[in-house]
N, C-alpha and C positions, 0 to 999 in steps of 0.2 A: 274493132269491128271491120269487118270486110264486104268488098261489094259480093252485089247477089250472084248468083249462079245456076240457083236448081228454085223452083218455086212448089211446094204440096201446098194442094186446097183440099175442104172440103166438100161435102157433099151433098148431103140435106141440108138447106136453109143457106148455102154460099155459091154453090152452082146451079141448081136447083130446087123450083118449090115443088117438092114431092109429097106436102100435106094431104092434096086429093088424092091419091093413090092409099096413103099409110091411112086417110080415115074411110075410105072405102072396104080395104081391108079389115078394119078394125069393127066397123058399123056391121059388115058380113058375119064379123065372128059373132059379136053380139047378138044379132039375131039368132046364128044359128043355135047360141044360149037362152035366149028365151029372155032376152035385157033391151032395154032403152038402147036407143043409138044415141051418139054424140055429136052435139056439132062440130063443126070444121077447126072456129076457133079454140075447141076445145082438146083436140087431139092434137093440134099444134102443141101446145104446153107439153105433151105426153114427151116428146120427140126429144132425141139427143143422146141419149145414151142406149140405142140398139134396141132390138124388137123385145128380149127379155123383159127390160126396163118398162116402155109402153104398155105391153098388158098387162104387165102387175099394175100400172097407173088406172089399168081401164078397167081391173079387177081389184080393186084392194080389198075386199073383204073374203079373199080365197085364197087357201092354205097354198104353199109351195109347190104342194104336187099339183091342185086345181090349175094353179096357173101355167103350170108347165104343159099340161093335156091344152089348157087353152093357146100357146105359144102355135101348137100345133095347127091347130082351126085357122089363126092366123095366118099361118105361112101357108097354110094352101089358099085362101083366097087373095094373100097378096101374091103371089107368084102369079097369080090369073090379072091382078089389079096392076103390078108393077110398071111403068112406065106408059099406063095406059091415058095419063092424064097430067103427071107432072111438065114443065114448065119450065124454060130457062128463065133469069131474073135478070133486069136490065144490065145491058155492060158486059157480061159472063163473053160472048163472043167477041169483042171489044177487046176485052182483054188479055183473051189467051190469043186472039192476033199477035198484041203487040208483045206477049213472051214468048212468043213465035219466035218474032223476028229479029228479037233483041238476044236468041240464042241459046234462053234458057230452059232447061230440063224441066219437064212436071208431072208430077202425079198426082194421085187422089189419095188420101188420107179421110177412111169414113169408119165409123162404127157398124154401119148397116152389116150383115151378114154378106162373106163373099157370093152366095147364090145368089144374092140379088143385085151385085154391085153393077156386076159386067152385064148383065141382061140391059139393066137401067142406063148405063152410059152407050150401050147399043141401040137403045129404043130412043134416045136422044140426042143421039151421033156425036156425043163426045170423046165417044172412046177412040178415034185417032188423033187427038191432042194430048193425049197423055202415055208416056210410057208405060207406065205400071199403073195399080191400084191395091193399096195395104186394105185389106177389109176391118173389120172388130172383129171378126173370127181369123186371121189368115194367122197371128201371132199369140201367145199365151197371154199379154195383155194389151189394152185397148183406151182412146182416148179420157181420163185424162191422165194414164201413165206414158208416158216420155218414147215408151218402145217403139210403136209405128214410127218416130217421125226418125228414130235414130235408123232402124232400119233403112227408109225411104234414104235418107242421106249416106249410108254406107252404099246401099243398092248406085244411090248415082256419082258417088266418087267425089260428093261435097263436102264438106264437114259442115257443121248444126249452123255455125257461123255464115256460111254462104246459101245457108237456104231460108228463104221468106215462107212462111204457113201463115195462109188466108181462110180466116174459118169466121163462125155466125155464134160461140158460145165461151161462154168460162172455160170448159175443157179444151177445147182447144187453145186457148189463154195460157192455163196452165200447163197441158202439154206443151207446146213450146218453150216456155220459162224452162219448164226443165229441163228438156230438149238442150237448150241454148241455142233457138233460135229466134231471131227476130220476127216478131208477129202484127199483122193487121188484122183488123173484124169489120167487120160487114152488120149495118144494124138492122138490116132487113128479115135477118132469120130467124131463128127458132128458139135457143137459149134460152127454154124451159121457163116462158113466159116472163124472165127478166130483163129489164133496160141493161145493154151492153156500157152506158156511160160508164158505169164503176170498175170493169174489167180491166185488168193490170195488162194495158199493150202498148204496141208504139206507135199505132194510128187506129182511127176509125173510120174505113171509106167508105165513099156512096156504095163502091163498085169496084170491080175486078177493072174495071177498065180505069178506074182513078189510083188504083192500084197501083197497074202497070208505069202512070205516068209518073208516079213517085221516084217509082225505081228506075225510070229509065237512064242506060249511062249513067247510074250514080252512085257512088260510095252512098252505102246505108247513113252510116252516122251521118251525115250531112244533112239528111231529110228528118231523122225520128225526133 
């Protein structure tokens, strides 16, 4: 294993708590259906695998095409909701200080649709820390196939080996593993209402900022 070099994080649930925004969104659409709204806790669970996934969560008793008209209702109230209310999560600034300064490259690595990525790290002013950002739409597949993060690593001239991905679920676990890159999780986020303990990684930090002190100056294998 080699030291790090390039670091992708995620995005929902690892940089930011975007829940209020995605259940305002989602609460919108319902209504404008004529359904119960959900609570907060409840649309957290929804979360993780892209807005497709969600409304079928917040619709399951409605055929393919119902949901796909409902995806629709969705994206136009979250575009109005989008970073109107999410949230950095302790350490997030913290930490991309210290892979600032310790030299390393990063990106964002998220399922969410790319129309809504860059609006979201704009309204949150993250988007001058990071290089790039892979969306769940920008490539033919999405977290937890391996693609994004092989990408993101081609794009910054690391191999899988030197780049760390900090993420908040199993798919990101798994993309990585496949990847071949080494991975840490964050137990604060979203990972579809499961405890992160059983998740095949190589640490579980409080934070991006306890993160960062892992890796600093350090060959990986030394710490995992």
């Amino acid at each position: 294993m080699k030291p790090i070099h390039s670091v992708t994080i995620d995005l929902d649930g690892t940089l930011l708590d975007t829940v209020p925004d995605l259940a305002a969104a989602a609460n919108g659409m319902m209504r404008e259906l004529g359904r119960a709204e959900f609570p907060l806790e409840l649309v957290a669970s929804f979360v993780g695998r892209g807005i497709p996934k969600l409304v079928e969560r917040c619709l399951p008793d409605l055929d393919a095409a119902a949901v796909a008209a409902a995806q629709d209702i969705f994206r136009r109230h979250y575009t109005i909701e989008n970073g109107r209310r999410s949230t950095l999560f302790p350490g997030v600034l913290e930490g991309l200080r210290a892979f600032r300064a310790a030299g390393l490259q990063l990106a964002v690595i998220t399922n969410k649709a790319a129309a809504f990525t860059e609006p979201l790290l704009v309204a949150t002013q993250l988007s001058p820390w990071f290089g790039f950002a892979v969306s769940g739409d920008s490539l033919p597949q999405k977290k937890p196939h391996p693609m994004q993060l092989l990408h993101a690593c081609q794009r910054m001239g690391t191999t899988p080996a030197e780049n760390l991905h900090i993420g908040d679920s199993r798919h990101d676990a798994v993309a990585a593993r496949a990847a071949g890159c080494p991975v840490f999780i964050v137990p604060y986020g979203y990972n579809e209402g499961e405890d992160v303990q059983g998740i095949d990684c190589d640490a579980i930090v409080a934070s991006l900022a306890e993160a960062a002190r892992r890796i600093a100056g350090t060959d990986f294998r030394k710490i995992a």
